[in-house]
C-alpha positions as CSV (number, residue, x, y, z in Angstrom):
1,X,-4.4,-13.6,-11.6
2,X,-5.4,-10.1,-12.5
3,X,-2.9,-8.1,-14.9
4,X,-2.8,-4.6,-12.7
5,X,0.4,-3.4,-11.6
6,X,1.4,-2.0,-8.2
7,X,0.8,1.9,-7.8
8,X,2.8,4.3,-8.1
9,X,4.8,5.4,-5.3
10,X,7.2,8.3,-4.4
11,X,10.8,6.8,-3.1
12,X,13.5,5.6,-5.7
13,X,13.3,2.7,-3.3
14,X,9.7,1.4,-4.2
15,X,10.1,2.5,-7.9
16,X,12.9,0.0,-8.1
17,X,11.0,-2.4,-7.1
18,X,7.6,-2.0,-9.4
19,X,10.4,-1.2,-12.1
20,X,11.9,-4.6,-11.7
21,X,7.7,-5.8,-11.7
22,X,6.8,-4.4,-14.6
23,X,10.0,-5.8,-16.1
24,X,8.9,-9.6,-15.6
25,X,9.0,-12.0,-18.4
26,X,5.6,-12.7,-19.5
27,X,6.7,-14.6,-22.7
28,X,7.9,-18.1,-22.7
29,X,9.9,-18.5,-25.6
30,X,11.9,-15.2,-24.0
31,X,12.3,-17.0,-20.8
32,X,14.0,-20.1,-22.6
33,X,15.9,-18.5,-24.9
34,X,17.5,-16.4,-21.7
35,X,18.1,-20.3,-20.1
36,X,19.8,-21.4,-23.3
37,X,16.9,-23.2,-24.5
38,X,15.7,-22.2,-27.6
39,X,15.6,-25.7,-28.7
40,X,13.1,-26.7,-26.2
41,X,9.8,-24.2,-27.8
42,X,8.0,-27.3,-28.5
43,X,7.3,-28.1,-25.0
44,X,5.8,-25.1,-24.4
45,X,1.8,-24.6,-24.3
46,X,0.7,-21.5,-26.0
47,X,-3.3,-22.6,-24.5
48,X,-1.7,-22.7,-21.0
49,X,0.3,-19.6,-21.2
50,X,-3.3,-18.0,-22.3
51,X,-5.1,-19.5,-19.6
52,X,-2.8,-18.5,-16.9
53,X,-0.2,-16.2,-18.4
54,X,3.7,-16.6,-17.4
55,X,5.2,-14.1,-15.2
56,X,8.3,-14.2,-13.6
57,X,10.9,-11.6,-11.9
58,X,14.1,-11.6,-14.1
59,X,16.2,-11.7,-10.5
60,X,14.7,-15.4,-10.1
61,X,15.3,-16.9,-13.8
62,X,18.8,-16.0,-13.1
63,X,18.5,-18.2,-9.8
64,X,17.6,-20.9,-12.9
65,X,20.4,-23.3,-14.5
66,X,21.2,-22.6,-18.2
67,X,20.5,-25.4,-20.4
68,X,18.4,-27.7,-17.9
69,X,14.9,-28.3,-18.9
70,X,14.1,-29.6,-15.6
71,X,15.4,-27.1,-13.1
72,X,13.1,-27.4,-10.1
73,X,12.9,-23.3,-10.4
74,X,12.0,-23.1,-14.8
75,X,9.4,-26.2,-13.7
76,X,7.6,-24.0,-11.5
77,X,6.5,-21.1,-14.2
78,X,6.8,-22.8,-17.4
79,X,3.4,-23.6,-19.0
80,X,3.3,-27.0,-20.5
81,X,0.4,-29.0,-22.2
82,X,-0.1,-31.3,-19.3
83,X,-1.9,-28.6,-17.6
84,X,-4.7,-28.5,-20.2
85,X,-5.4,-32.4,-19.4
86,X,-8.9,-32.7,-17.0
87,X,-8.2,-35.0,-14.2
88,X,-10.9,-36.0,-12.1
89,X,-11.0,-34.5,-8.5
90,X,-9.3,-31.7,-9.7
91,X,-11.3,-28.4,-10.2
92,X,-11.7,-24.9,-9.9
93,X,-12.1,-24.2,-6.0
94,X,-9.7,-27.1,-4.4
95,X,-9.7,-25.9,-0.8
96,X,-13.3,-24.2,-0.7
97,X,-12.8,-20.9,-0.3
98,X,-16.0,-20.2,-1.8
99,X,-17.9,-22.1,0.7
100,X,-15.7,-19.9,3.4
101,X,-16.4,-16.8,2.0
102,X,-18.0,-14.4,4.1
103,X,-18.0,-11.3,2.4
104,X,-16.0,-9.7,-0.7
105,X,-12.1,-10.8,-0.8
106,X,-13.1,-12.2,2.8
107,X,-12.8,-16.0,3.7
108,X,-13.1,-17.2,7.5
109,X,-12.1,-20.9,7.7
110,X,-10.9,-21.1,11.5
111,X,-11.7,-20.0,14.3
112,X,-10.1,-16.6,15.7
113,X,-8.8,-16.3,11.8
114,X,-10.3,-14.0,9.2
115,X,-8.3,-14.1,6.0
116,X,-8.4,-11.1,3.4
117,X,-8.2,-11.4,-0.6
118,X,-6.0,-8.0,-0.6
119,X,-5.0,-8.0,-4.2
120,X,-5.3,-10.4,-7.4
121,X,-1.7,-9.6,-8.5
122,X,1.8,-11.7,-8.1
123,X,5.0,-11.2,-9.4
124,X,5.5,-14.9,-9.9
125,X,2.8,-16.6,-11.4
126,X,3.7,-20.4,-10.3
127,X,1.6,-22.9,-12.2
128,X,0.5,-25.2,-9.2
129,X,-1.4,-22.3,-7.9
130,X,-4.5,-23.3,-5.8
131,X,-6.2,-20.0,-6.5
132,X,-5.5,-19.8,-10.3
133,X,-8.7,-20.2,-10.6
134,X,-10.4,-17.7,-8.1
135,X,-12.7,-15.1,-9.4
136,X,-10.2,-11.7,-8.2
137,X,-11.7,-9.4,-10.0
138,X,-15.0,-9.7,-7.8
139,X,-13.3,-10.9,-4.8
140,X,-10.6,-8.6,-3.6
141,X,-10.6,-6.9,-0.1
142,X,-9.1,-3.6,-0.9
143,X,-11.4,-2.6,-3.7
144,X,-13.0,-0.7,-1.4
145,X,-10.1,0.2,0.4
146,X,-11.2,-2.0,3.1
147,X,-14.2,-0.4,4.4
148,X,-16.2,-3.8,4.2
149,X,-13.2,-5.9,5.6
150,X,-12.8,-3.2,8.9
151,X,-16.6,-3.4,9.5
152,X,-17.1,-6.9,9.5
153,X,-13.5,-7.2,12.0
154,X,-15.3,-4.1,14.2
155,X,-18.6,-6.1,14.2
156,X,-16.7,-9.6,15.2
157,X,-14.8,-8.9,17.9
158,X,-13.7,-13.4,17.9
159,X,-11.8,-12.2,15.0
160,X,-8.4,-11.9,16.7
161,X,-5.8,-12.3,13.9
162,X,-5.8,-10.8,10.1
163,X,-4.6,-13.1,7.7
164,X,-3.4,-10.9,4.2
165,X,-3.3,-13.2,1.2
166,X,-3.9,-13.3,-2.7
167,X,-2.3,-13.1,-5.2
168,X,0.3,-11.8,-2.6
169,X,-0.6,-8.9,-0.2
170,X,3.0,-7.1,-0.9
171,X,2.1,-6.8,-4.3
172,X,0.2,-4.0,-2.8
173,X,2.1,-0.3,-2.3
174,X,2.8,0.1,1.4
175,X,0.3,3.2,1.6
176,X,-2.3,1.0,0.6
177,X,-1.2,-1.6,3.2
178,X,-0.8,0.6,6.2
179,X,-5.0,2.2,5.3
180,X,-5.8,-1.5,6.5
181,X,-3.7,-1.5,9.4
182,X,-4.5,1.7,10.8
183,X,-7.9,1.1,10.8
184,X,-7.7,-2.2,12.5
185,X,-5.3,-0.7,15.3
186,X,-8.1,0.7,16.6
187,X,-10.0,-2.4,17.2
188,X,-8.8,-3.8,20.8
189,X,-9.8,-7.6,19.7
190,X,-7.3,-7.6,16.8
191,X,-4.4,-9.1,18.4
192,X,-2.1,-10.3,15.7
193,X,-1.3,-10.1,11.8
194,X,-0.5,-12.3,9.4
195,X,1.3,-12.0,5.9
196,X,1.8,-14.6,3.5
197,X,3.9,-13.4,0.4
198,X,6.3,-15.2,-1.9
199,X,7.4,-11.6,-2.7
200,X,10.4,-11.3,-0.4
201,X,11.9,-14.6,-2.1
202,X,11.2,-14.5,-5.7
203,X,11.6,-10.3,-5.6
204,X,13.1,-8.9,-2.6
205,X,13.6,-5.8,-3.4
206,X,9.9,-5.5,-2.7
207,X,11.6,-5.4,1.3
208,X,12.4,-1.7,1.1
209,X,12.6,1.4,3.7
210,X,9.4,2.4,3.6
211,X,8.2,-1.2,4.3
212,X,10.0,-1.6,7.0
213,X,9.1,1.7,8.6
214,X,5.4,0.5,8.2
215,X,6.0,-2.9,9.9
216,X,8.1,-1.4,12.8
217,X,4.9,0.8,13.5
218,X,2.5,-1.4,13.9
219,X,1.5,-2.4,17.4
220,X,0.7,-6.5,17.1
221,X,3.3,-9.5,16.6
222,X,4.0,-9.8,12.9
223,X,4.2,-13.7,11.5
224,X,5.6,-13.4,7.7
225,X,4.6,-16.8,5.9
226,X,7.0,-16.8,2.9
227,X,7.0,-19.8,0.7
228,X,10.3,-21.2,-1.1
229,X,10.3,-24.5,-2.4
230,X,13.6,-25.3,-3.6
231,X,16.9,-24.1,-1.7
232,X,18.1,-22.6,-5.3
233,X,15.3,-19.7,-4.6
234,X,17.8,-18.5,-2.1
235,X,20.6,-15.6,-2.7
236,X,22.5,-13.2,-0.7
237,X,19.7,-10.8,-1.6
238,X,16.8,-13.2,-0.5
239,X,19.0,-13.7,2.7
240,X,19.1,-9.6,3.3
241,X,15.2,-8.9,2.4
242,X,14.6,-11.6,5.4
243,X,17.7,-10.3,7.1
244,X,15.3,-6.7,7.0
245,X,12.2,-8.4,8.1
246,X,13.2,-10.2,10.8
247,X,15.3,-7.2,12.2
248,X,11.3,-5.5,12.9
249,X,10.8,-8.5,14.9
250,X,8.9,-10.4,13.1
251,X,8.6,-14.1,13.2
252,X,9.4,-15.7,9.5
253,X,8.0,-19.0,8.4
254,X,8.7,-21.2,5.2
255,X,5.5,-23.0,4.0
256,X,6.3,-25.2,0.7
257,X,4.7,-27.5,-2.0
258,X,5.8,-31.1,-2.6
259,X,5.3,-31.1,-6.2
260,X,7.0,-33.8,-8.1
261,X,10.1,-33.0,-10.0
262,X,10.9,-29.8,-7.9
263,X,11.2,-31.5,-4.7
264,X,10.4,-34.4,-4.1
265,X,13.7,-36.0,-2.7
266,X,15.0,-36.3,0.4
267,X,18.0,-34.0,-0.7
268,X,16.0,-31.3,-1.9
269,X,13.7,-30.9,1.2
270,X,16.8,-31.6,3.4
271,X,18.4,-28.3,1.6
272,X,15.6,-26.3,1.7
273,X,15.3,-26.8,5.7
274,X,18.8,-26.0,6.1
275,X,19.2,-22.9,3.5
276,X,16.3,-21.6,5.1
277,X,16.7,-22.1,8.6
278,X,20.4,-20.0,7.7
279,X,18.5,-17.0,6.5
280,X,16.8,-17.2,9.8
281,X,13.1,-19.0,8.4
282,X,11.8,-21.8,10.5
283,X,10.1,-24.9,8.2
284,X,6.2,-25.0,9.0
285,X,4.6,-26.2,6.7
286,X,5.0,-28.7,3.5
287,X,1.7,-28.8,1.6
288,X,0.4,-31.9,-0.5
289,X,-0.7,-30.7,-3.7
290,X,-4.1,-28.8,-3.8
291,X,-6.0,-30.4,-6.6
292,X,-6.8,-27.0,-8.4
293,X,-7.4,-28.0,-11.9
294,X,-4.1,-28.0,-14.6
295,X,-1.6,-28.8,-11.9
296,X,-2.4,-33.0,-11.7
297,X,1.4,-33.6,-13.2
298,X,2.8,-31.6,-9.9
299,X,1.1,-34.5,-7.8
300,X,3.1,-37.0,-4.9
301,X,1.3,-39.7,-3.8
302,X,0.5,-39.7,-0.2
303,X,2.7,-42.6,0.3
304,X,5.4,-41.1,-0.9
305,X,5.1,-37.5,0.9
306,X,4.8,-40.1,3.9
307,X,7.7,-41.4,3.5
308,X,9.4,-38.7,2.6
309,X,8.5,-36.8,5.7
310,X,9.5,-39.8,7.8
311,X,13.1,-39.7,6.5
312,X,13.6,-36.1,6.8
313,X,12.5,-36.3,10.3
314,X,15.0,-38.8,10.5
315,X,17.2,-36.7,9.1
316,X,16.9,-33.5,10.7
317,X,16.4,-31.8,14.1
318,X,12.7,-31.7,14.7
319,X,12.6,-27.9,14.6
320,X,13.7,-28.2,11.3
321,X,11.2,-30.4,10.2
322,X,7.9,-28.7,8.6
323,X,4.7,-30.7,9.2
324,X,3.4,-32.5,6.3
325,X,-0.2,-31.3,5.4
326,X,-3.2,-31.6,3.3
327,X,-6.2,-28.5,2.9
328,X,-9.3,-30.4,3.3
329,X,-12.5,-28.0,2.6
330,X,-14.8,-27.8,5.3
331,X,-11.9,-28.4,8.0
332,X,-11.1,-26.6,11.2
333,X,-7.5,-27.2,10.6
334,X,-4.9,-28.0,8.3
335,X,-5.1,-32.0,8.5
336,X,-1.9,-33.5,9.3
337,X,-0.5,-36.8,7.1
Protein backbone atom coordinates (compact mmCIF):
# COMPACT_ATOMS: atom_id res chain seq x y z
CA UNK A 1 0.00 0.00 0.00
CA UNK A 2 1.33 3.49 -0.62
CA UNK A 3 2.08 5.72 2.51
CA UNK A 4 0.22 9.07 1.24
CA UNK A 5 -2.44 10.52 3.30
CA UNK A 6 -5.86 11.79 2.35
CA UNK A 7 -5.83 15.61 1.35
CA UNK A 8 -6.65 18.17 3.02
CA UNK A 9 -10.00 19.36 3.21
CA UNK A 10 -12.06 22.32 4.56
CA UNK A 11 -15.03 21.07 7.09
CA UNK A 12 -14.17 20.13 10.76
CA UNK A 13 -16.10 17.18 9.62
CA UNK A 14 -13.51 15.66 7.10
CA UNK A 15 -10.53 16.85 9.27
CA UNK A 16 -11.82 14.64 11.91
CA UNK A 17 -11.77 12.07 9.98
CA UNK A 18 -7.97 12.31 8.20
CA UNK A 19 -7.12 13.37 11.94
CA UNK A 20 -8.28 10.05 13.33
CA UNK A 21 -6.10 8.54 9.81
CA UNK A 22 -3.12 10.02 10.41
CA UNK A 23 -3.56 8.85 14.04
CA UNK A 24 -3.39 5.01 13.14
CA UNK A 25 -1.03 2.74 14.87
CA UNK A 26 1.67 1.81 12.55
CA UNK A 27 3.85 0.10 15.25
CA UNK A 28 3.18 -3.28 16.50
CA UNK A 29 4.62 -3.43 19.77
CA UNK A 30 2.30 -0.08 20.39
CA UNK A 31 -0.77 -1.98 19.26
CA UNK A 32 -0.10 -4.88 21.86
CA UNK A 33 0.95 -3.04 24.55
CA UNK A 34 -2.61 -1.01 24.17
CA UNK A 35 -4.33 -4.89 24.09
CA UNK A 36 -2.49 -5.80 27.25
CA UNK A 37 0.04 -7.74 25.48
CA UNK A 38 3.36 -6.65 25.99
CA UNK A 39 4.30 -10.20 26.74
CA UNK A 40 3.49 -11.36 23.41
CA UNK A 41 6.50 -9.12 21.23
CA UNK A 42 8.03 -12.28 20.25
CA UNK A 43 5.41 -13.25 17.98
CA UNK A 44 5.65 -10.37 16.10
CA UNK A 45 7.66 -10.09 12.68
CA UNK A 46 9.70 -7.09 12.30
CA UNK A 47 10.50 -8.49 8.24
CA UNK A 48 6.65 -8.61 7.87
CA UNK A 49 5.75 -5.33 9.39
CA UNK A 50 8.57 -3.94 6.77
CA UNK A 51 7.19 -5.67 4.00
CA UNK A 52 3.67 -4.63 4.47
CA UNK A 53 3.67 -2.05 7.26
CA UNK A 54 0.78 -2.30 10.15
CA UNK A 55 -1.89 0.26 10.07
CA UNK A 56 -4.78 0.29 11.90
CA UNK A 57 -7.59 3.02 13.02
CA UNK A 58 -7.38 3.26 16.89
CA UNK A 59 -11.55 3.20 16.86
CA UNK A 60 -11.12 -0.62 15.64
CA UNK A 61 -8.23 -1.89 18.19
CA UNK A 62 -10.62 -0.75 20.77
CA UNK A 63 -13.34 -3.17 19.04
CA UNK A 64 -10.25 -5.79 19.95
CA UNK A 65 -10.36 -7.94 23.39
CA UNK A 66 -7.55 -7.08 25.95
CA UNK A 67 -5.35 -9.80 26.66
CA UNK A 68 -6.39 -12.29 23.79
CA UNK A 69 -3.73 -13.12 21.39
CA UNK A 70 -6.19 -14.60 19.10
CA UNK A 71 -8.98 -12.11 18.71
CA UNK A 72 -10.36 -12.66 15.20
CA UNK A 73 -10.00 -8.59 14.87
CA UNK A 74 -5.71 -8.29 16.35
CA UNK A 75 -5.40 -11.60 13.83
CA UNK A 76 -6.31 -9.61 10.98
CA UNK A 77 -3.41 -6.71 11.20
CA UNK A 78 -0.79 -8.24 13.25
CA UNK A 79 2.26 -9.25 11.20
CA UNK A 80 3.61 -12.57 12.14
CA UNK A 81 6.58 -14.72 10.69
CA UNK A 82 4.33 -17.12 8.95
CA UNK A 83 3.76 -14.58 6.35
CA UNK A 84 7.48 -14.59 5.25
CA UNK A 85 7.07 -18.59 4.58
CA UNK A 86 6.82 -19.17 0.37
CA UNK A 87 4.02 -21.54 -0.30
CA UNK A 88 3.66 -22.78 -3.60
CA UNK A 89 0.68 -21.41 -5.67
CA UNK A 90 0.81 -18.46 -3.77
CA UNK A 91 2.27 -15.24 -5.52
CA UNK A 92 2.23 -11.83 -6.29
CA UNK A 93 -0.83 -11.33 -8.67
CA UNK A 94 -3.56 -14.10 -7.20
CA UNK A 95 -6.60 -13.05 -9.16
CA UNK A 96 -4.85 -11.60 -12.39
CA UNK A 97 -5.39 -8.20 -12.42
CA UNK A 98 -2.42 -7.69 -14.45
CA UNK A 99 -3.63 -9.83 -17.27
CA UNK A 100 -7.02 -7.56 -16.91
CA UNK A 101 -5.46 -4.48 -16.97
CA UNK A 102 -6.42 -2.24 -19.64
CA UNK A 103 -4.97 0.93 -19.00
CA UNK A 104 -3.30 2.73 -15.85
CA UNK A 105 -5.27 1.87 -12.40
CA UNK A 106 -7.81 0.30 -14.93
CA UNK A 107 -8.80 -3.48 -14.91
CA UNK A 108 -11.98 -4.82 -16.98
CA UNK A 109 -12.58 -8.51 -15.98
CA UNK A 110 -16.47 -8.71 -16.84
CA UNK A 111 -18.44 -7.81 -19.06
CA UNK A 112 -20.46 -4.31 -18.64
CA UNK A 113 -17.77 -3.76 -15.63
CA UNK A 114 -14.85 -1.54 -15.70
CA UNK A 115 -13.06 -1.33 -12.39
CA UNK A 116 -10.79 1.64 -11.36
CA UNK A 117 -7.46 1.57 -9.03
CA UNK A 118 -8.55 5.10 -7.41
CA UNK A 119 -6.00 5.23 -4.69
CA UNK A 120 -3.12 2.97 -3.18
CA UNK A 121 -4.04 4.07 0.43
CA UNK A 122 -6.18 2.21 3.33
CA UNK A 123 -6.71 2.97 6.67
CA UNK A 124 -6.52 -0.71 7.65
CA UNK A 125 -3.91 -2.56 6.28
CA UNK A 126 -5.30 -6.25 6.74
CA UNK A 127 -2.62 -8.83 6.06
CA UNK A 128 -4.67 -11.35 3.83
CA UNK A 129 -4.79 -8.61 1.30
CA UNK A 130 -4.97 -9.87 -2.37
CA UNK A 131 -3.50 -6.67 -3.71
CA UNK A 132 -0.57 -6.31 -1.13
CA UNK A 133 1.37 -6.93 -3.72
CA UNK A 134 0.05 -4.63 -6.64
CA UNK A 135 2.36 -2.19 -8.12
CA UNK A 136 0.05 1.36 -6.85
CA UNK A 137 2.46 3.67 -7.42
CA UNK A 138 2.25 3.04 -11.35
CA UNK A 139 -1.23 1.81 -11.33
CA UNK A 140 -3.66 4.25 -9.77
CA UNK A 141 -6.61 5.90 -11.70
CA UNK A 142 -6.64 9.26 -10.30
CA UNK A 143 -3.12 10.18 -10.91
CA UNK A 144 -4.24 11.93 -13.62
CA UNK A 145 -7.27 12.99 -12.07
CA UNK A 146 -9.02 10.62 -14.29
CA UNK A 147 -8.63 11.98 -17.63
CA UNK A 148 -7.45 8.43 -18.95
CA UNK A 149 -10.21 6.51 -16.95
CA UNK A 150 -13.14 9.05 -18.50
CA UNK A 151 -11.76 8.65 -22.08
CA UNK A 152 -11.52 5.04 -22.18
CA UNK A 153 -15.53 4.94 -20.36
CA UNK A 154 -16.43 7.82 -23.31
CA UNK A 155 -14.81 5.65 -25.98
CA UNK A 156 -16.62 2.24 -24.58
CA UNK A 157 -19.95 3.01 -24.42
CA UNK A 158 -20.52 -1.46 -23.14
CA UNK A 159 -19.00 -0.05 -20.15
CA UNK A 160 -22.22 0.40 -18.07
CA UNK A 161 -21.10 0.29 -14.38
CA UNK A 162 -17.89 1.90 -12.53
CA UNK A 163 -16.48 -0.21 -10.13
CA UNK A 164 -14.08 2.18 -7.44
CA UNK A 165 -11.54 -0.01 -5.65
CA UNK A 166 -7.94 -0.01 -4.18
CA UNK A 167 -6.53 0.42 -1.53
CA UNK A 168 -10.16 1.83 -0.76
CA UNK A 169 -11.68 4.51 -3.00
CA UNK A 170 -12.94 6.55 0.30
CA UNK A 171 -9.53 6.97 1.26
CA UNK A 172 -9.84 9.57 -1.34
CA UNK A 173 -11.19 13.33 -0.23
CA UNK A 174 -14.73 13.68 -1.58
CA UNK A 175 -13.63 16.59 -4.05
CA UNK A 176 -11.47 14.31 -5.56
CA UNK A 177 -14.24 11.65 -5.82
CA UNK A 178 -17.05 13.82 -7.14
CA UNK A 179 -14.10 15.08 -10.35
CA UNK A 180 -14.75 11.33 -11.46
CA UNK A 181 -18.32 11.37 -11.13
CA UNK A 182 -19.03 14.45 -12.77
CA UNK A 183 -17.29 13.65 -15.57
CA UNK A 184 -18.93 10.29 -16.07
CA UNK A 185 -22.55 11.82 -15.58
CA UNK A 186 -22.17 13.07 -18.72
CA UNK A 187 -21.77 9.77 -20.44
CA UNK A 188 -25.43 8.32 -21.19
CA UNK A 189 -24.05 4.51 -21.14
CA UNK A 190 -22.79 4.79 -17.50
CA UNK A 191 -25.70 3.48 -15.76
CA UNK A 192 -24.59 2.50 -12.31
CA UNK A 193 -21.69 2.88 -9.65
CA UNK A 194 -20.01 0.80 -7.52
CA UNK A 195 -17.96 1.33 -4.26
CA UNK A 196 -16.09 -1.09 -2.41
CA UNK A 197 -14.57 0.29 0.91
CA UNK A 198 -13.78 -1.25 4.29
CA UNK A 199 -13.70 2.49 5.35
CA UNK A 200 -17.18 2.86 6.72
CA UNK A 201 -16.49 -0.23 9.09
CA UNK A 202 -13.11 -0.04 10.39
CA UNK A 203 -13.32 4.18 10.29
CA UNK A 204 -16.70 5.50 9.96
CA UNK A 205 -16.26 8.65 10.56
CA UNK A 206 -14.99 8.70 7.02
CA UNK A 207 -19.27 8.77 6.45
CA UNK A 208 -19.48 12.51 6.88
CA UNK A 209 -21.79 15.53 5.56
CA UNK A 210 -20.03 16.39 2.80
CA UNK A 211 -20.08 12.65 1.64
CA UNK A 212 -23.26 12.26 1.84
CA UNK A 213 -24.14 15.43 -0.01
CA UNK A 214 -21.93 13.98 -2.91
CA UNK A 215 -23.76 10.66 -2.98
CA UNK A 216 -27.26 12.16 -2.77
CA UNK A 217 -26.21 14.11 -6.02
CA UNK A 218 -25.39 11.72 -8.13
CA UNK A 219 -27.82 10.55 -10.75
CA UNK A 220 -27.18 6.42 -10.93
CA UNK A 221 -28.12 3.64 -8.26
CA UNK A 222 -25.33 3.51 -5.69
CA UNK A 223 -24.25 -0.29 -4.49
CA UNK A 224 -21.70 0.20 -1.39
CA UNK A 225 -19.65 -3.19 -1.06
CA UNK A 226 -18.32 -2.93 2.51
CA UNK A 227 -16.39 -5.81 3.88
CA UNK A 228 -16.61 -6.95 7.75
CA UNK A 229 -15.49 -10.23 8.60
CA UNK A 230 -16.19 -10.75 12.11
CA UNK A 231 -19.54 -9.36 13.89
CA UNK A 232 -17.04 -7.71 16.67
CA UNK A 233 -16.19 -4.98 13.71
CA UNK A 234 -19.59 -3.75 14.40
CA UNK A 235 -20.54 -0.67 16.90
CA UNK A 236 -23.17 1.87 17.38
CA UNK A 237 -20.94 4.04 15.26
CA UNK A 238 -20.45 1.46 12.39
CA UNK A 239 -24.26 0.98 12.65
CA UNK A 240 -24.83 5.08 12.13
CA UNK A 241 -22.04 5.52 9.19
CA UNK A 242 -24.30 2.67 7.36
CA UNK A 243 -27.38 4.16 9.03
CA UNK A 244 -26.05 7.55 6.79
CA UNK A 245 -25.45 5.61 3.65
CA UNK A 246 -28.25 3.81 3.28
CA UNK A 247 -30.54 6.89 4.13
CA UNK A 248 -29.03 8.25 0.18
CA UNK A 249 -30.56 5.16 -1.02
CA UNK A 250 -28.03 3.19 -1.53
CA UNK A 251 -27.93 -0.46 -1.64
CA UNK A 252 -25.13 -1.89 1.09
CA UNK A 253 -23.58 -5.23 0.70
CA UNK A 254 -21.17 -7.32 3.10
CA UNK A 255 -18.53 -9.29 1.09
CA UNK A 256 -16.09 -11.29 3.72
CA UNK A 257 -13.01 -13.56 3.87
CA UNK A 258 -13.10 -17.06 5.38
CA UNK A 259 -9.70 -17.02 6.84
CA UNK A 260 -8.98 -19.46 9.49
CA UNK A 261 -8.92 -18.40 13.06
CA UNK A 262 -11.08 -15.29 12.36
CA UNK A 263 -14.07 -17.04 11.10
CA UNK A 264 -14.13 -20.03 10.39
CA UNK A 265 -17.02 -21.42 12.58
CA UNK A 266 -20.43 -21.72 12.12
CA UNK A 267 -20.99 -19.20 15.04
CA UNK A 268 -18.93 -16.65 13.73
CA UNK A 269 -20.42 -16.48 10.21
CA UNK A 270 -23.84 -17.01 11.82
CA UNK A 271 -23.10 -13.62 13.80
CA UNK A 272 -21.77 -11.83 11.17
CA UNK A 273 -25.02 -12.43 8.92
CA UNK A 274 -27.14 -11.42 11.66
CA UNK A 275 -25.19 -8.20 13.12
CA UNK A 276 -25.03 -7.12 9.74
CA UNK A 277 -28.19 -7.72 8.25
CA UNK A 278 -29.37 -5.38 11.77
CA UNK A 279 -27.33 -2.47 10.46
CA UNK A 280 -29.28 -2.93 7.35
CA UNK A 281 -26.18 -4.86 5.11
CA UNK A 282 -27.33 -7.88 3.08
CA UNK A 283 -24.53 -10.95 3.02
CA UNK A 284 -23.14 -11.40 -0.71
CA UNK A 285 -20.41 -12.59 -0.81
CA UNK A 286 -17.84 -15.00 1.36
CA UNK A 287 -14.57 -15.26 -0.40
CA UNK A 288 -12.06 -18.28 -0.26
CA UNK A 289 -8.82 -17.05 0.40
CA UNK A 290 -6.94 -15.39 -2.67
CA UNK A 291 -3.56 -17.03 -2.66
CA UNK A 292 -1.59 -13.66 -2.70
CA UNK A 293 1.77 -14.55 -1.36
CA UNK A 294 2.34 -14.23 2.82
CA UNK A 295 -1.27 -14.99 3.71
CA UNK A 296 -1.09 -19.17 3.20
CA UNK A 297 -1.68 -19.53 7.26
CA UNK A 298 -5.29 -17.55 6.62
CA UNK A 299 -6.24 -20.65 4.33
CA UNK A 300 -9.74 -23.03 4.66
CA UNK A 301 -9.72 -25.92 2.79
CA UNK A 302 -12.40 -26.10 0.32
CA UNK A 303 -13.96 -28.86 2.14
CA UNK A 304 -14.35 -27.10 4.96
CA UNK A 305 -15.74 -23.63 3.45
CA UNK A 306 -18.17 -26.31 1.83
CA UNK A 307 -19.37 -27.42 4.67
CA UNK A 308 -19.47 -24.59 6.39
CA UNK A 309 -21.60 -22.90 3.91
CA UNK A 310 -23.90 -25.85 3.85
CA UNK A 311 -24.62 -25.47 7.58
CA UNK A 312 -25.13 -21.86 7.59
CA UNK A 313 -27.60 -22.23 4.89
CA UNK A 314 -29.08 -24.57 7.13
CA UNK A 315 -28.96 -22.28 9.56
CA UNK A 316 -30.17 -19.17 8.29
CA UNK A 317 -32.81 -17.62 5.98
CA UNK A 318 -31.46 -17.79 2.50
CA UNK A 319 -31.26 -14.04 2.16
CA UNK A 320 -29.01 -14.17 4.83
CA UNK A 321 -26.75 -16.44 3.40
CA UNK A 322 -23.76 -14.95 1.27
CA UNK A 323 -22.62 -17.16 -1.61
CA UNK A 324 -19.40 -18.99 -1.12
CA UNK A 325 -16.88 -17.93 -3.83
CA UNK A 326 -13.51 -18.35 -5.28
CA UNK A 327 -11.63 -15.54 -7.85
CA UNK A 328 -10.35 -17.65 -10.63
CA UNK A 329 -8.07 -15.40 -13.14
CA UNK A 330 -9.20 -15.42 -16.46
CA UNK A 331 -12.97 -15.91 -15.39
CA UNK A 332 -16.17 -14.20 -16.46
CA UNK A 333 -17.44 -14.53 -13.05
CA UNK A 334 -16.84 -15.04 -9.54
CA UNK A 335 -16.92 -19.07 -9.53
CA UNK A 336 -19.29 -20.44 -7.06
CA UNK A 337 -18.12 -23.56 -4.56
Amino acid sequence: MQPDLPLPFTTARSTSWQSLWRDAIRDPRELLALLDLDGMVAGVCDSAAAQFPLRVPRGFVDRMRRGDIGDPLLRQVLPISAEMAIMPGYGLDPVGDAQARTGTGMIRKYRGRLLLIATGSCAIHCRYCFRRHFPYADETASHDRWHSAIQTVRDDETIEEIILSGGDPLSLVTARLEELTTALAALPHVKRLRIHSRLPIVLPERIDDDLISWLNRLPWPITFVVHANHANEFTADVDAALARLRATGATLLNQTVLLRGVNDYLQALTDLSERGFAAGVLPYYLHQLDHARGTAHFEVTDTDARRLHAELTARLSGYLVPRLVREIPGGTSKHPL
